[in-house]
VOPAGU-2260 file (C-alpha; in pm, 1 decimal, decimal comma):
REM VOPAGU-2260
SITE   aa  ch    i         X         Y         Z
SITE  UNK   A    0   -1409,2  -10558,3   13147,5
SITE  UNK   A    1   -1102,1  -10312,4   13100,3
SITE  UNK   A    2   -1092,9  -10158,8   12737,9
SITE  UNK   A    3    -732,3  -10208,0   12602,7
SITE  UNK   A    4    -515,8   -9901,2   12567,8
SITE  UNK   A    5    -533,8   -9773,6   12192,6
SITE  UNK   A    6    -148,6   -9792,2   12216,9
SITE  UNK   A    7    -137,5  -10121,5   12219,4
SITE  UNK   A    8     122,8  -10361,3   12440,2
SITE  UNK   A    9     498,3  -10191,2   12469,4
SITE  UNK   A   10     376,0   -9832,5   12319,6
SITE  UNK   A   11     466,9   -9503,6   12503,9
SITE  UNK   A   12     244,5   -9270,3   12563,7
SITE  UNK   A   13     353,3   -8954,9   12355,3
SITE  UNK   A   14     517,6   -8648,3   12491,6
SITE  UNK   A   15     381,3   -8349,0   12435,8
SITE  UNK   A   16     558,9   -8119,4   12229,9
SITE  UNK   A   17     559,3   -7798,2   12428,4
SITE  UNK   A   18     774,4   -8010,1   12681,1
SITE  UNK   A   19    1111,1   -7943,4   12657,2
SITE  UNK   A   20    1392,8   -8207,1   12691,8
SITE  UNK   A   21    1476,9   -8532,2   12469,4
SITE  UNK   A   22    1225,3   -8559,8   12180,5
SITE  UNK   A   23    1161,0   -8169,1   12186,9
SITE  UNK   A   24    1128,1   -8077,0   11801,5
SITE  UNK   A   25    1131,8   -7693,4   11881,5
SITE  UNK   A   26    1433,7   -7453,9   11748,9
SITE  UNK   A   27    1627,6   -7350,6   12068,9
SITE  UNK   A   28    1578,6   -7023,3   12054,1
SITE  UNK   A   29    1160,4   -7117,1   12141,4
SITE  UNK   A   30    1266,6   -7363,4   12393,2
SITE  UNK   A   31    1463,7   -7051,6   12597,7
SITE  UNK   A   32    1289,5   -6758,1   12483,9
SITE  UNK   A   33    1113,4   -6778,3   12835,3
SITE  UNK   A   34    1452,8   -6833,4   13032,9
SITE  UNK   A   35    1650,2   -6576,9   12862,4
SITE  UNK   A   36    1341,5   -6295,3   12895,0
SITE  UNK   A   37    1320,3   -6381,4   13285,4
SITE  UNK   A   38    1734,3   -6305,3   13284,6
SITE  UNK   A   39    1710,3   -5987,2   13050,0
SITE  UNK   A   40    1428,6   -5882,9   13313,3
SITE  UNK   A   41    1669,2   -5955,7   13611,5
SITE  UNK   A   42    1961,3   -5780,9   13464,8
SITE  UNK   A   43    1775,4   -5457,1   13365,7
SITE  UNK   A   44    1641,6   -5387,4   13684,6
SITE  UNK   A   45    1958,8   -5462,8   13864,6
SITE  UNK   A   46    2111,7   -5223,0   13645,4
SITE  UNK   A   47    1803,7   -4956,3   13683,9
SITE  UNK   A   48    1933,1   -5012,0   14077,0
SITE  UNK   A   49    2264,8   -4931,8   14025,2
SITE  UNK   A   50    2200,5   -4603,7   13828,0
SITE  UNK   A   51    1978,1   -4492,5   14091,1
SITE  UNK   A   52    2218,5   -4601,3   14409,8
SITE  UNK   A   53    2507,9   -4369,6   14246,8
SITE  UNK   A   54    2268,7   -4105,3   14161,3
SITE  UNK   A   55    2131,6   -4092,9   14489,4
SITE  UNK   A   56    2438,7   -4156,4   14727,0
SITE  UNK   A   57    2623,5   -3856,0   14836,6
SITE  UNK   A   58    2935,0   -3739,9   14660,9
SITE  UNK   A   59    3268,1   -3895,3   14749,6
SITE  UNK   A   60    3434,3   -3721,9   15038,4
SITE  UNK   A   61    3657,7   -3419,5   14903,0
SITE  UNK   A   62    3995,6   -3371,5   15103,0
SITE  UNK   A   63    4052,5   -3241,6   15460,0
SITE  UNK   A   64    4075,7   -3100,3   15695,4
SITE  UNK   A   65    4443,4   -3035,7   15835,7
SITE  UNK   A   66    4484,3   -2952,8   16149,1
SITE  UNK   A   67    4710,3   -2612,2   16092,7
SITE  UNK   A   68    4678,0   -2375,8   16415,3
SITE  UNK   A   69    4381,1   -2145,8   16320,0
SITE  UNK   A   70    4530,4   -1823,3   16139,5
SITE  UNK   A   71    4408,0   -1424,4   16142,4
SITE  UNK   A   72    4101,9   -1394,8   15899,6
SITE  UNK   A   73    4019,9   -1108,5   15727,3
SITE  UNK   A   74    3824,6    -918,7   15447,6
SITE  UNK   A   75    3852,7    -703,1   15123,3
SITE  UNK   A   76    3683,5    -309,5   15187,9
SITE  UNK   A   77    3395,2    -414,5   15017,7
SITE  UNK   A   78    3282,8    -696,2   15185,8
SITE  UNK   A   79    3257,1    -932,2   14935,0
SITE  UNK   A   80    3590,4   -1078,7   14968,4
SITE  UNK   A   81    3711,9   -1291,8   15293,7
SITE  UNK   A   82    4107,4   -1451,7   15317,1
SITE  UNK   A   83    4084,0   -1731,3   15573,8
SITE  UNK   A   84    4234,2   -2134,1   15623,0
SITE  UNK   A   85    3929,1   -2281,9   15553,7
SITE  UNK   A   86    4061,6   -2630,9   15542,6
SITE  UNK   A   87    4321,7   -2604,5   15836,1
SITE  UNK   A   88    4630,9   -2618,6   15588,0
SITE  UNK   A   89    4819,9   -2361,4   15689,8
SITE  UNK   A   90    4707,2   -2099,5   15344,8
SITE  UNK   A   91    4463,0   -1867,2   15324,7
SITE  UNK   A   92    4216,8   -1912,3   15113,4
SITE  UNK   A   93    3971,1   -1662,2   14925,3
SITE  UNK   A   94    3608,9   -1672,7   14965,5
SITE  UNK   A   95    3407,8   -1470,8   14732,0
SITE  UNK   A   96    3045,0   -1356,1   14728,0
SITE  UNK   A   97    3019,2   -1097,6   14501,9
SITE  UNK   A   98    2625,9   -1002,0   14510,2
SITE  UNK   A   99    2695,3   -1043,7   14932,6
SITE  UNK   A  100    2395,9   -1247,5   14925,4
SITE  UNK   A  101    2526,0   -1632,6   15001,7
SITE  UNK   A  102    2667,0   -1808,7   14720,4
SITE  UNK   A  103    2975,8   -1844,0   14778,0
SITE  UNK   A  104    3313,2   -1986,5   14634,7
SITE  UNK   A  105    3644,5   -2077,4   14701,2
SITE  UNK   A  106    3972,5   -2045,3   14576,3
SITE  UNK   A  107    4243,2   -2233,3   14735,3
SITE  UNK   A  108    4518,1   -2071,8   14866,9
SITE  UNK   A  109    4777,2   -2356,8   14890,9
SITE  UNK   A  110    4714,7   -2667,7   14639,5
SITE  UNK   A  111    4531,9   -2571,7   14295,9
SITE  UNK   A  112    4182,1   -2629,3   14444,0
SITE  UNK   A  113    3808,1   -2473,0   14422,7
SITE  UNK   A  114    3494,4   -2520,8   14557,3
SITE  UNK   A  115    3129,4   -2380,8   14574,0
SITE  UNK   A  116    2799,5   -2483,7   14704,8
SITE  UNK   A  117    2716,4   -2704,7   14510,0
SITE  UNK   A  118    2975,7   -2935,2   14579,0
SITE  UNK   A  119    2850,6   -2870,8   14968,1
SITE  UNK   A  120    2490,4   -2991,4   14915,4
SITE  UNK   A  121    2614,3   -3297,5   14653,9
SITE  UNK   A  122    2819,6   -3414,6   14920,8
SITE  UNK   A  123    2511,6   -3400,0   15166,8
SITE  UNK   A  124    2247,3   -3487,7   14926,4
SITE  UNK   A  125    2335,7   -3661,7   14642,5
SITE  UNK   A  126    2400,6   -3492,6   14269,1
SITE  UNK   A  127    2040,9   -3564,3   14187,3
SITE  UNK   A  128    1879,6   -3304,8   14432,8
SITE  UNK   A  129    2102,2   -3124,7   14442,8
SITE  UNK   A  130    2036,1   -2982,5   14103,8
SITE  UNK   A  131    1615,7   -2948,5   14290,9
SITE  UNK   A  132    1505,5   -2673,4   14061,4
SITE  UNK   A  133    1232,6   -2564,0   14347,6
SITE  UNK   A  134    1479,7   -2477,1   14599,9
SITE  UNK   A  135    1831,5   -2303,0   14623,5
SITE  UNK   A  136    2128,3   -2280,8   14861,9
SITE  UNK   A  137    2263,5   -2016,1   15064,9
SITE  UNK   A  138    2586,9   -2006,4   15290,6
SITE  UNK   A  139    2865,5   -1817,3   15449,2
SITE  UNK   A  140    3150,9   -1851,1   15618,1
SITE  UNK   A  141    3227,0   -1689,2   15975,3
SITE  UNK   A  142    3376,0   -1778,2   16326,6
SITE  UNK   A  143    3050,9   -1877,2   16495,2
SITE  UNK   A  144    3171,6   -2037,4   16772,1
SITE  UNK   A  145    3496,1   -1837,9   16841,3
SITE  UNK   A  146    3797,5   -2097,2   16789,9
SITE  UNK   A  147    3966,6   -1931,0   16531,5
SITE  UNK   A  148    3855,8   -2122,9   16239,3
SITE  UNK   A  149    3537,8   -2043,6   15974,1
SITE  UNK   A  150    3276,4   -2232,3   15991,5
SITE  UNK   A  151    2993,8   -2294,4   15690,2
SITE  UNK   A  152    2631,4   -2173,7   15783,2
SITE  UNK   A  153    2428,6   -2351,6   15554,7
SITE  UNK   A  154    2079,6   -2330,8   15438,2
SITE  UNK   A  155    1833,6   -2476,9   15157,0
SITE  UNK   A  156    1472,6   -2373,6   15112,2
SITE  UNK   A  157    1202,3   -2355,6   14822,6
SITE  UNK   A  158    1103,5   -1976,3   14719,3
SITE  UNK   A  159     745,9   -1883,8   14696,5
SITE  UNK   A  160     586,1   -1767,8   14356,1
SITE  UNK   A  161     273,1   -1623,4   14520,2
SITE  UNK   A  162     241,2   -1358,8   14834,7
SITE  UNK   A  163     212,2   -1624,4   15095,8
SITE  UNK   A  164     543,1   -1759,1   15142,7
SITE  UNK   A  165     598,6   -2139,5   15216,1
SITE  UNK   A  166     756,0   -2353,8   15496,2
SITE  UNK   A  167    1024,9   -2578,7   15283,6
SITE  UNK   A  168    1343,5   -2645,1   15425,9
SITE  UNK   A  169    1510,2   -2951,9   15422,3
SITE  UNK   A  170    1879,2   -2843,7   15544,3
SITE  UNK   A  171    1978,1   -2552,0   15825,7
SITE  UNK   A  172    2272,2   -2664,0   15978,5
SITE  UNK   A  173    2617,9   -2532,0   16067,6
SITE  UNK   A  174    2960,8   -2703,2   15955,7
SITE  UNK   A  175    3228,7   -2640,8   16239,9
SITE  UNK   A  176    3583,1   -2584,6   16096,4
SITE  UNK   A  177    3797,7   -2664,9   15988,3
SITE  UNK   A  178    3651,1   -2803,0   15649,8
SITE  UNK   A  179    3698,2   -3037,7   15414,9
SITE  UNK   A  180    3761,3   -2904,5   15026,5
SITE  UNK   A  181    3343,0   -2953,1   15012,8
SITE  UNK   A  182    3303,5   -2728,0   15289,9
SITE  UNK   A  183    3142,5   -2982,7   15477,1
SITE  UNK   A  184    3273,6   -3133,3   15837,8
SITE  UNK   A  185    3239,7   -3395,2   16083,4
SITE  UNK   A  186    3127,5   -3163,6   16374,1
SITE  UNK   A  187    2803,5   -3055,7   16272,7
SITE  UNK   A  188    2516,1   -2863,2   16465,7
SITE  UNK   A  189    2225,2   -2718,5   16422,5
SITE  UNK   A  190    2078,7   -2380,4   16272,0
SITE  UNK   A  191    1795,4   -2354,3   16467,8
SITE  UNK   A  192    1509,8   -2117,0   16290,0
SITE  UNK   A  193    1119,1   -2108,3   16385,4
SITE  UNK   A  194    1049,3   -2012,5   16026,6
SITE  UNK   A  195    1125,5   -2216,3   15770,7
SITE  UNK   A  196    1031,7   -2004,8   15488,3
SITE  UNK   A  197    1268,2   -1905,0   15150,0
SITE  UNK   A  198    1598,5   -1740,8   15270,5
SITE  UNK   A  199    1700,2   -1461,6   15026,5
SITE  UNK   A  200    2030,0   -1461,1   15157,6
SITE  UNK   A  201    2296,7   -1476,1   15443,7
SITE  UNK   A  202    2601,5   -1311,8   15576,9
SITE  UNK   A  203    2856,2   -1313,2   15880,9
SITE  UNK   A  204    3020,7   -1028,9   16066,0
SITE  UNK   A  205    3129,5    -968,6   16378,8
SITE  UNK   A  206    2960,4    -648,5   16477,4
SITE  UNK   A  207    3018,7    -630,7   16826,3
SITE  UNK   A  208    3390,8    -760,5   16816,7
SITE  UNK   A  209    3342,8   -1057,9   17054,3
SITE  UNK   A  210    3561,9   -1308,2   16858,7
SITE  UNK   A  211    3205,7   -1495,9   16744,4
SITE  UNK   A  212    3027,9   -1395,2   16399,5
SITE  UNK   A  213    2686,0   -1325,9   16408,6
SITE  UNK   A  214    2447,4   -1460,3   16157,1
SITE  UNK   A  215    2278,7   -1218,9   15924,5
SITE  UNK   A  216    1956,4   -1331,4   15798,7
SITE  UNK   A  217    1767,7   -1234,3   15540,2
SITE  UNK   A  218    1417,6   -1442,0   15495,4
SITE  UNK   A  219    1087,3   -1388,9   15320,6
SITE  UNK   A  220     798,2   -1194,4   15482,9
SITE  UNK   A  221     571,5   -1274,7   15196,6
SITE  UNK   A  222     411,6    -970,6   15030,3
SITE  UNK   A  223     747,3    -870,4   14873,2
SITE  UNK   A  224     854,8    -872,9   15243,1
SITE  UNK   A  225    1235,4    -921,2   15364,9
SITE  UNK   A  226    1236,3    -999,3   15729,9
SITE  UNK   A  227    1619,0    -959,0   15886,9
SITE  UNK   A  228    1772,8   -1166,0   16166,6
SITE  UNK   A  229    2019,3   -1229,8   16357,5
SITE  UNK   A  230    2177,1   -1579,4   16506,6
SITE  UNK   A  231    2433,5   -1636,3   16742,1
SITE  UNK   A  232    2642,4   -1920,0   16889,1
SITE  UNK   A  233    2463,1   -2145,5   17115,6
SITE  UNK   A  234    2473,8   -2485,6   17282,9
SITE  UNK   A  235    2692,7   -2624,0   16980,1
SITE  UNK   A  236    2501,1   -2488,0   16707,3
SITE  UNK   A  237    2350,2   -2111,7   16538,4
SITE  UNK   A  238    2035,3   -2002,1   16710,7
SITE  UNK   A  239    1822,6   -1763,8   16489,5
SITE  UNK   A  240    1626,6   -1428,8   16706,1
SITE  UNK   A  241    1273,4   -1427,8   16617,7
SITE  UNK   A  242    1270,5   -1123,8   16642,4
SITE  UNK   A  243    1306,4    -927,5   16327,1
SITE  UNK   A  244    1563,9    -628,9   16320,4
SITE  UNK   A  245    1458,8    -471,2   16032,0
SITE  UNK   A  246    1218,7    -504,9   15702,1
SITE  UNK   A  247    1305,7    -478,9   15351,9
SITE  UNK   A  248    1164,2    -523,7   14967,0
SITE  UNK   A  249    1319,3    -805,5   14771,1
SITE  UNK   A  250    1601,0    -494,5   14640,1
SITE  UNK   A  251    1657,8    -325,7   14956,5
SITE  UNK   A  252    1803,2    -566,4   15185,4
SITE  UNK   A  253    2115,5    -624,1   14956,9
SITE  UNK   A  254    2214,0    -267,6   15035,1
SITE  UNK   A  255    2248,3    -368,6   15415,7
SITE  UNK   A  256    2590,9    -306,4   15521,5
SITE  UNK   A  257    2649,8    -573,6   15765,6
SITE  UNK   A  258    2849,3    -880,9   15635,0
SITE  UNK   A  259    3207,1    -969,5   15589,8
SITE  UNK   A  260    3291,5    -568,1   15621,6
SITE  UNK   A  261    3264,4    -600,9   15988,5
SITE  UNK   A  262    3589,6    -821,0   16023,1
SITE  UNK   A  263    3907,5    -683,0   16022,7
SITE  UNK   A  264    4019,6    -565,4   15685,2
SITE  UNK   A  265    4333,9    -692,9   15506,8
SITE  UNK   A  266    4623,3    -506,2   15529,2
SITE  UNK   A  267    4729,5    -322,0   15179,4
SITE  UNK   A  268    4330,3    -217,0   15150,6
């Protein structure tokens, strides 16, 4: 025989309290809590997303280039000074390196505008490595490929605290110009070098008068060593000699008088 329910006939069975809905006796801010944590969750992360995506993504295309019929470039006496269209708008423009080693900036010649390397390697790798404390940028500006505009040869690499030097080099590549305000372009190619270790610094000259710079490069030996360089124009892109030209300390090679000097000088110097 069936026991009876303890209910009795026409009783309900009881709800349990922790179940939300109609008969749910707990404040509303208990009954949520769980929703509203899941959503804060959510929304934090999407946010967290966000940040990174703009930190990451490249920096927003600068202006240029025009399409101005390349003009005659040429250099200050000292070599640390070059007047050239970078960005195909019909002005010269002046590029400065002061210590001739590869930082470089610019100085509009036309509109109020500037730029330096930094805004280069933002553009190509986002602002948060570009400020990558374990490596640095060099570049220059020359006519590698002989069509009457600059070009930017480009290169970032890690320096070595110890003797034996290291193979880090995430970017060697050379910007065909005209260029944009960032020094960057469309027509890219490569700067093809064997060695990928630290780069002290770069210049461009054209030494033998051909119309085409050649690429002066100056790149650790380890041991305090300087190896120098030289690239040329080929198949679309800078190819780098393995062979070395010469050997320097860490001082020496900044006395090296090849660089911008080697281009015609500006009139008035």
């Amino acid at each position: 025989m069936t026991s009876p329910s303890v209910y009795g006939v026409g009783m309900s069975t009881p709800r349990d309290p922790r179940t939300p809905g109609v008969g749910d006796s707990r404040p509303f801010s208990e009954r949520h809590r769980r929703p509203l944590q899941i959503i804060a969750a959510v929304t934090a992360t999407a946010v967290v997303f966000t940040i990174a995506w703009f930190a990451l993504a490249p920096a927003p295309a600068a202006p240029g280039p025009w399409d101005h019929a390349p003009m005659a470039v040429c250099s200050e006496s000292e070599g640390t000074v070059l007047h050239a269209d970078v960005d195909g708008d019909g002005h010269l423009d002046e590029v400065r390196d002061p210590d001739r080693e590869g930082v470089i900036t610019v100085e509009g010649g036309g509109d109020a505008w500037r730029t330096d390397l930094h805004d280069t390697l933002s553009r190509l790798v986002g602002i948060v490595r570009v400020d990558d404390p374990d490596r640095e940028t060099r570049g220059t500006l020359g006519d590698f490929d002989g069509d009457g505009h600059v070009d930017l040869a480009l290169f970032w690499s890690a320096p070595h605290s110890g003797d034996d030097p290291v193979e880090d080099m995430p970017i060697h590549e050379v910007h065909f110009g005209p260029l944009s305000r960032d020094l960057t372009s469309e027509r890219v190619g490569p700067l093809r070098i064997d060695f990928k270790g630290f780069v002290y610094g770069i210049r461009a000259g054209d030494q033998n008068g051909d119309g085409r710079a050649e690429l002066q490069v100056f790149q650790t030996a380890g041991d305090g060593g300087v190896d120098q360089r030289v690239g040329h124009y080929d198949d679309g892109g800078v190819t780098v000699d393995n062979e070395t030209i010469d050997f320097h300390d860490t001082s020496s090679w900044r006395r090296t008088d090849l660089g911008w000097d080697d281009i015609e000088t500006c009139s008035g110097e």
